[in-house]
N, C-alpha and C positions, 0 to 999 in steps of 0.2 A: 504494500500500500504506500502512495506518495504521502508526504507530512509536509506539509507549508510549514509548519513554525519552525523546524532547525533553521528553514531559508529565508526566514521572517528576521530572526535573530541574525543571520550571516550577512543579510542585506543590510541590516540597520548598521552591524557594524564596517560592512563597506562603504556605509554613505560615509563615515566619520571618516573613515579612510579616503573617500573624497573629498571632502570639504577641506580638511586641513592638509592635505596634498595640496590642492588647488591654492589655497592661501600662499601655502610655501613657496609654490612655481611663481605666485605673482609678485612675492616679496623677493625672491632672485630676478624677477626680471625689472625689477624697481617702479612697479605698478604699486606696491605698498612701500611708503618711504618707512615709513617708524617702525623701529624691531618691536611693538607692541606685540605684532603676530606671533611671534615665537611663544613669546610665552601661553595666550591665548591657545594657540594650536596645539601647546603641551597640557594642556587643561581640558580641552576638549577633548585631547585621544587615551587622556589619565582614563576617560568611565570606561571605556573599552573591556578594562578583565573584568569589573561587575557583569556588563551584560558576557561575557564569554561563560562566568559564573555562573546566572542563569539559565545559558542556554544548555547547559549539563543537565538538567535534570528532562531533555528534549532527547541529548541527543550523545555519543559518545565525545570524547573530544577529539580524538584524530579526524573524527567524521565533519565535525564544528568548527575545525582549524581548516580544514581543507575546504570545504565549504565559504566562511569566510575567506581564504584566500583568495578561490579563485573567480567568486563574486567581486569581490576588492578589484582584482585583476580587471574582470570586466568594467567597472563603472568608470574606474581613473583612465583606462584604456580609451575607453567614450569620451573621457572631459580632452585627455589630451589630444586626440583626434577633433573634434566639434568644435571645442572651445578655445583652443590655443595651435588649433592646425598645425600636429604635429603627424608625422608622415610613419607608415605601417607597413613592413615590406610581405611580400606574399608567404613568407616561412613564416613571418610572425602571426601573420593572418589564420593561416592553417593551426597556431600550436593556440590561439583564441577557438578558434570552431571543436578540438580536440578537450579544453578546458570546461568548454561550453557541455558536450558530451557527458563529460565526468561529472558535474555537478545533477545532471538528470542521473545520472544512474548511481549517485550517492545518497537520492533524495528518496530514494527508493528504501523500504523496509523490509528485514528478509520473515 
């Protein structure tokens, strides 16, 4: 049977994984002048082992780590492709559609 909430949990912690990615890229590229981000951005990815905490009682955690990865992988993949037009070569492209793959068939209960 498929279970949303491990991938409820993996995505929420993806988004965090984008959001303060995104901050970061924009404060190296001097879109954000004041080092405020830094710290802000350690604060916001500090909640991260709470929710990984509760997403144990969902799911194992190798299952929940990898999960979250390779959600993570996908979302910041999208912001840097959409949003800051950055470039994707066709191996890399293949080893996203392969990721993509493994996250359905981790989602999966035996």
């Amino acid at each position: 049977m498929f279970s949303f909430i491990p991938i409820a949990f993996a995505s929420f912690m993806a988004f965090i994984d984008a959001i303060v990615f995104s901050w970061l890229k924009k404060y190296n590229l001097g879109e954000y002048t004041s080092a405020w981000i830094i710290p802000l951005g350690m604060l916001v990815y500090s909640a991260q082992p709470l929710i990984f905490l509760k997403s144990l009682e969902y799911e194992t955690m190798t299952i929940m780590n990898i999960l979250w990865d390779m959600i993570s992988d996908f979302s910041v993949t999208a912001i840097g492709l959409f949003y800051f037009r950055e470039k994707l070569t066709r191996l890399k492209l293949t080893g996203l559609v392969f990721a993509f793959i493994a996250i359905v068939l981790l989602s999966y209960e035996e």
